[in-house]
Structures are given as structure tokens and as C-alpha cells.
C-alpha positions in Angstrom: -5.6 -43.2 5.4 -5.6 -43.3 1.6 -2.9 -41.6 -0.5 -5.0 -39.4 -2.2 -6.2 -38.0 0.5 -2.8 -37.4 2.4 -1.5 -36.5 -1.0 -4.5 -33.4 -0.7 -3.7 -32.8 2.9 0.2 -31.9 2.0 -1.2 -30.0 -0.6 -3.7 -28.0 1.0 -3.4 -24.5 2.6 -2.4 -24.5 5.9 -5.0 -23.3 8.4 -3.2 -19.6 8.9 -2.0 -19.1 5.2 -4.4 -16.6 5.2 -2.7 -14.4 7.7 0.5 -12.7 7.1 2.9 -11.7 9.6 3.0 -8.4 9.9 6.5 -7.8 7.8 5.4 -4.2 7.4 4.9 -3.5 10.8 1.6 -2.6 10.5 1.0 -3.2 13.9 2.0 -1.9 17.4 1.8 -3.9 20.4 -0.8 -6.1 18.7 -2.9 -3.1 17.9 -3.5 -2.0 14.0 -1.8 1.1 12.8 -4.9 2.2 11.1 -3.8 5.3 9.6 -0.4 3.4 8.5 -2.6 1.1 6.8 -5.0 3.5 5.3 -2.2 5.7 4.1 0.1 2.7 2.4 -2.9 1.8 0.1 -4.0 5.6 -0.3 -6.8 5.5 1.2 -9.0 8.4 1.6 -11.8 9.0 4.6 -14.5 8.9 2.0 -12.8 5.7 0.4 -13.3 4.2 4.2 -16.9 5.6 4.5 -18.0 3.9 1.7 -16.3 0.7 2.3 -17.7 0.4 6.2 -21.2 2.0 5.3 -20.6 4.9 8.1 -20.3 8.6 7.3 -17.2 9.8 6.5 -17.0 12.5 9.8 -17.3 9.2 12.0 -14.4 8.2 10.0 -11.0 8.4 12.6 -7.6 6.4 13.3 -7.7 6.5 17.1 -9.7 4.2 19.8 -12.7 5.4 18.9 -12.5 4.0 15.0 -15.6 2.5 13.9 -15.8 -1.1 14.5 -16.4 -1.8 10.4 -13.9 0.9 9.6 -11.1 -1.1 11.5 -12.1 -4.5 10.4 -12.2 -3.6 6.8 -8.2 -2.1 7.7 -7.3 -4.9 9.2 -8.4 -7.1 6.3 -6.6 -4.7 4.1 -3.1 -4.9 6.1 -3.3 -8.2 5.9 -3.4 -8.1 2.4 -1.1 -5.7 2.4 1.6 -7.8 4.5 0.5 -10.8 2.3 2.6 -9.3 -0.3 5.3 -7.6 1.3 6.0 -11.2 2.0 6.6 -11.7 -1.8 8.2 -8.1 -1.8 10.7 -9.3 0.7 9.1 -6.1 3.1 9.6 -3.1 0.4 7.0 -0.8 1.6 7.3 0.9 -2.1 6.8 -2.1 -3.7 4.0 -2.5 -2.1 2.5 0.8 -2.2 2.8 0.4 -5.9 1.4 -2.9 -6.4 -2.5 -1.9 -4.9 -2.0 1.4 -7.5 -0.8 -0.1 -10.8 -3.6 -1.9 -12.6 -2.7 -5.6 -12.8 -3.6 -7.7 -15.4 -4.2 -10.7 -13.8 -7.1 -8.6 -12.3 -8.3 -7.4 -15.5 -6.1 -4.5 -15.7 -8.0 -2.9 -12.3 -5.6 -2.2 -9.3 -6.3 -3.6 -6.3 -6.7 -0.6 -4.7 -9.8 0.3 -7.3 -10.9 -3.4 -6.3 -11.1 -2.6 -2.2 -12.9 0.5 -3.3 -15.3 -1.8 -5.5 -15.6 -3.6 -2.1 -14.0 -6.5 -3.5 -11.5 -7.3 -0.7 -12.1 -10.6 -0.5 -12.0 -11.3 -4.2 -8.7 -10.0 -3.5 -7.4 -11.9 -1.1 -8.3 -14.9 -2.6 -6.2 -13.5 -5.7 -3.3 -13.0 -3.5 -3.5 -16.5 -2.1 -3.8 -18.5 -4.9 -0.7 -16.6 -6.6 1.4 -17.2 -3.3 0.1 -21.3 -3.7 1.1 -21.1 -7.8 4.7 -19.6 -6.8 5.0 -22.4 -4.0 4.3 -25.5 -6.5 6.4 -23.2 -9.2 9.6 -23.5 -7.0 8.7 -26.8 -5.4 8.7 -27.9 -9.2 12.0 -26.4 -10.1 13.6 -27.6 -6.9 12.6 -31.0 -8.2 13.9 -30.7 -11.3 17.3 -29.4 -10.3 
């Protein structure tokens, strides 16, 4: 195997750094908290309607949740545990972070982003940020 490429394989995301653990406890027995969820990034019914397509009465937390209503949570508590990670599990901090515009997302909060259906956008943003911290402190180790 060549060095350059085992140099990019250390490198690389791992194949679950996309999924958090759930340091917000967002779950319960393996099962999505979907109001939890919906109510840490403040979202409303009508925010969810529009984000899964479906009208807002079918809109509903319990076993009967739409099927695109719960995958766009799940993607969203993801997120959200993604950076309780970095917020060492301060639900606060974490509320606050998807209402404050940010400026590395051209001063738009990220909850105004999942409402622009830009979740993935997000995520992305959220990854690449943990990756820069990891070579930031990987560099700094190196160097003390």
C-alpha cells in the first residue's frame, strides 16, 4: 500500500463520524424522543409540516408520527448530539447554538437553515468543524 494512500486513510472520516452518540439523551430505549427533539431546536408543527411535505394536523410525537416527520427529527437530533459533543452535553448550549445566527453560516442560525430545508448543508458544516478542531488539537499536541 502506498503512503499517500494510508496517509488519507488515517486522515479520513471514520465510517460512523456522522452519527453522534446520543449525549443528550434524545433517545429512549433506542426510540427517538421526537417531541424532545422538536422542542430543543424550537421547532414548531408548521416548521415540521413544511420540512416533511405533510400537513401540519398529521403532524404528532407519538407512534403514529409521519414517517418523513420522524426521519427529518432524527436527522436533526443527530445534529443536535453532534454538538453537544463539542458542548460537553449542555443542553443550553445547545439550544442556543441552532438560535443564534452563526457567521460561519453567513450569519443564518441553523435553526433558520433546517427550516430552509438545508439539514444536510448543515451537517456537513458541523462535520467539517469537528474534523478542523481534531487536526487543531492534533497539531498543538504535536507541537507541545
Amino acid at each position: 500500500m502506498s503512503t499517500t494512500i494510508a496517509a488519507s486513510r488515517s486522515s479520513a472520516r471514520p465510517l460512523t463520524g456522522h452519527i453522534a452518540k446520543d449525549v443528550l439523551r434524545l433517545y429512549r430505549d433506542g426510540r427517538p424522543d421526537y417531541r424532545r427533539v422538536a422542542d430543543l431546536t424550537r421547532l414548531s408543527k408548521e416548521d415540521l409540516s413544511k420540512l416533511a411535505k405533510v400537513a401540519r394536523s398529521s403532524v404528532r410525537f407519538d407512534d403514529a408520527i409521519p414517517a418523513a416527520v420522524a426521519e427529518r427529527l432524527r436527522e436533526i437530533a443527530n445534529i443536535a448530539n453532534l454538538v453537544a459533543e463539542y458542548f460537553e452535553g449542555d443542553a443550553s448550549k445547545v439550544r442556543l447554538w441552532f438560535e443564534l445566527p452563526n457567521p460561519m453560516l453567513g450569519h443564518v442560525s441553523p435553526a433558520t437553515m433546517i427550516r430552509g430545508k438545508r439539514c444536510r448543508r448543515l451537517l456537513s458544516f458541523v462535520l467539517e468543524a469537528r474534523e478542523a478542531e481534531v487536526c487543531f488539537l492534533d497539531a498543538a499536541r504535536k507541537r507541545a
